[in-house]
C-alpha positions in Angstrom: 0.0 0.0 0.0 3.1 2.4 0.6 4.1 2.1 -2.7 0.9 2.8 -4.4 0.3 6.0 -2.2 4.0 7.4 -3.3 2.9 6.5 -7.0 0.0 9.0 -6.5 1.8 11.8 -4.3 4.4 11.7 -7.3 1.6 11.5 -9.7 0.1 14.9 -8.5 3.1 16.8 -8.7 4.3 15.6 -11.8 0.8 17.1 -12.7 0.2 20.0 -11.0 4.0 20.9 -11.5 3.9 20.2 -14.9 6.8 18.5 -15.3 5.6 17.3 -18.9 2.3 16.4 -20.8 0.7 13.4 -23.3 2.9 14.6 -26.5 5.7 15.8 -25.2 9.0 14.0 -25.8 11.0 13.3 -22.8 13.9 11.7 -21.5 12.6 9.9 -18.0 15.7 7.5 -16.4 17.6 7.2 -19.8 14.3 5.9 -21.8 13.5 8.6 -24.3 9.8 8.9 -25.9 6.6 10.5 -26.2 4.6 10.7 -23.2 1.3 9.2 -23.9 -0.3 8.5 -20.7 0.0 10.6 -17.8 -1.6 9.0 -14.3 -1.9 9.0 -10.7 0.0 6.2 -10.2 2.0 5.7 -14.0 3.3 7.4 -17.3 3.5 5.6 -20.5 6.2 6.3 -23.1 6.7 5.2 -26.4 10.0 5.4 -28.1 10.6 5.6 -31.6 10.3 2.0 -32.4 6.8 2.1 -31.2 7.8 0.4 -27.6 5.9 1.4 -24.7 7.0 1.6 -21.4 5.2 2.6 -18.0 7.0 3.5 -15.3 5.4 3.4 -11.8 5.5 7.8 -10.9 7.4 6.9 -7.5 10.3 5.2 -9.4 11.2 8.4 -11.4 14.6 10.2 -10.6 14.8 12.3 -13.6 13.1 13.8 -16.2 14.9 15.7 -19.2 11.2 17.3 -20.8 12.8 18.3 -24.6 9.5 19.3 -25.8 9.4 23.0 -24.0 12.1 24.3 -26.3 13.4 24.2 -29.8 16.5 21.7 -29.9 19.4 22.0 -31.8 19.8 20.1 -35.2 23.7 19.0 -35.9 25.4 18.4 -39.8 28.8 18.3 -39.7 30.3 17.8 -43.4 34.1 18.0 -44.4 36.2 18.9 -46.9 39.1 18.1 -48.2 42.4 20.1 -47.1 43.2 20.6 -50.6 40.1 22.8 -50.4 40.1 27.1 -49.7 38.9 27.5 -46.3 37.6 30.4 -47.3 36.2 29.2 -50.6 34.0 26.8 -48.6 33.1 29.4 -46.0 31.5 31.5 -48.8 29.9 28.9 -50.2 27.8 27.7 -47.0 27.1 31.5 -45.8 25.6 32.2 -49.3 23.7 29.2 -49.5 22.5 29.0 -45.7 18.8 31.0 -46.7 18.2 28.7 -49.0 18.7 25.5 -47.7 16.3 27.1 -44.8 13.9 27.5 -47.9 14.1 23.4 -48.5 13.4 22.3 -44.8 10.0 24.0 -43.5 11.1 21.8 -40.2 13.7 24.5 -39.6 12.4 26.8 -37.1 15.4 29.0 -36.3 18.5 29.0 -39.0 20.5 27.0 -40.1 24.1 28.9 -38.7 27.0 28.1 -39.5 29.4 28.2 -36.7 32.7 27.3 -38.0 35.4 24.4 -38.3 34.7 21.4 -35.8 37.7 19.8 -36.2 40.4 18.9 -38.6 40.1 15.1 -39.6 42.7 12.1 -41.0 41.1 13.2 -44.6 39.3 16.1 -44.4 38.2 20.2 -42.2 34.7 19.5 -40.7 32.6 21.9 -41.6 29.5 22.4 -38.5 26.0 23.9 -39.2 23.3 23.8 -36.4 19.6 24.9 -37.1 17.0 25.0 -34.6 13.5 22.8 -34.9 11.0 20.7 -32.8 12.3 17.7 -30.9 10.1 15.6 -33.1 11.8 16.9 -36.0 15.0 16.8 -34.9 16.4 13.4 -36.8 15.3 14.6 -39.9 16.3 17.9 -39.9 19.5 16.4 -39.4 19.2 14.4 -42.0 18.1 17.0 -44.7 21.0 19.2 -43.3 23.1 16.7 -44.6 21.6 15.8 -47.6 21.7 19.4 -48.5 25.3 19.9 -47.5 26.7 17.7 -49.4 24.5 18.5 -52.8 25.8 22.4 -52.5 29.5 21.1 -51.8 29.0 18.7 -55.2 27.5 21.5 -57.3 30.1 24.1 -56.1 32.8 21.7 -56.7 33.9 21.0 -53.3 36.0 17.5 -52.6 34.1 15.6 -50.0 37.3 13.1 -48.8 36.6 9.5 -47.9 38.7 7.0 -47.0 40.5 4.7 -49.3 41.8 1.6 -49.1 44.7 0.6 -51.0 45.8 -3.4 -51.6 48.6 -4.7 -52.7 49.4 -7.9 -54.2 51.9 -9.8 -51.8 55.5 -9.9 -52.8 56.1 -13.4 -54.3 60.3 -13.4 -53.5 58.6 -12.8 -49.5 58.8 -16.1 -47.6 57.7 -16.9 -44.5 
């Protein structure tokens, strides 16, 4: 009986604190979903594979609620050092209104805020945009989608790696 009247005193703060709502996506103890039942005594989340789980109110610790605010959407894309710094510089600046243009998910953006880091092959080049938590994974992805069309039609070298083999060297005995 203890345990199901913590369940509800935790129940009716979560609510009338309103620590998060049915819709919101949350992080509760590491599971990340979408609140779909809020209780007395439970919540219900479902994660992105369609998984439900219901945790008993009493047995949360933490709650990250990243529904309240816009989150941050992160393409990094690189370029190869035989590339202008520069050059490439120019090319996202000019270009950064219009790839806002091709995703309507985009709620604030995108920026570009500079090198990330300098790679085996390449300079990473990092733009963030802002968007709904929902959106978040696909903004992403059109970020990068639209990244690397703009370096390809401005003539940019994307590196990847490359793996070279050669034959073994027949005189080489073991």
């Amino acid at each position: 009986c203890q345990s199901l009247v913590q369940d509800v005193v935790s129940g009716l703060f979560i609510v009338f604190d309103d620590y998060y709502a049915v819709g919101d996506t949350v992080i509760i103890d590491g599971f990340r979903g979408t609140v779909t039942y809020v209780g007395l005594r439970t919540t219900k989340l479902e994660d992105a594979g369609g998984n439900i789980k219901s945790i008993n109110n009493s047995a949360i610790s933490t709650v990250a609620n990243l529904a309240r605010l816009d989150s941050l959407a992160k393409a990094e894309i690189d370029a190869s050092y035989n590339e202008d710094v520069r050059r490439v510089e120019a090319v996202i600046a000019n270009n950064l209104e219009a790839i806002r243009k091709k995703i309507p998910a985009i709620t604030e953006g995108p920026f570009y805020k500079g090198i990330s880091q300098f790679g085996d092959a390449g300079i990473t080049y990092l733009v963030l945009a802002k968007c709904k938590e929902a959106d978040r994974f696909q903004v992403q992805r059109d970020l990068n989608r639209e990244l690397y069309l703009l370096f390809v039609e401005n003539d940019i070298l994307v590196p990847y790696n490359q793996l070279t083999i050669n034959p073994a060297d027949p005189t080489d005995r073991p």
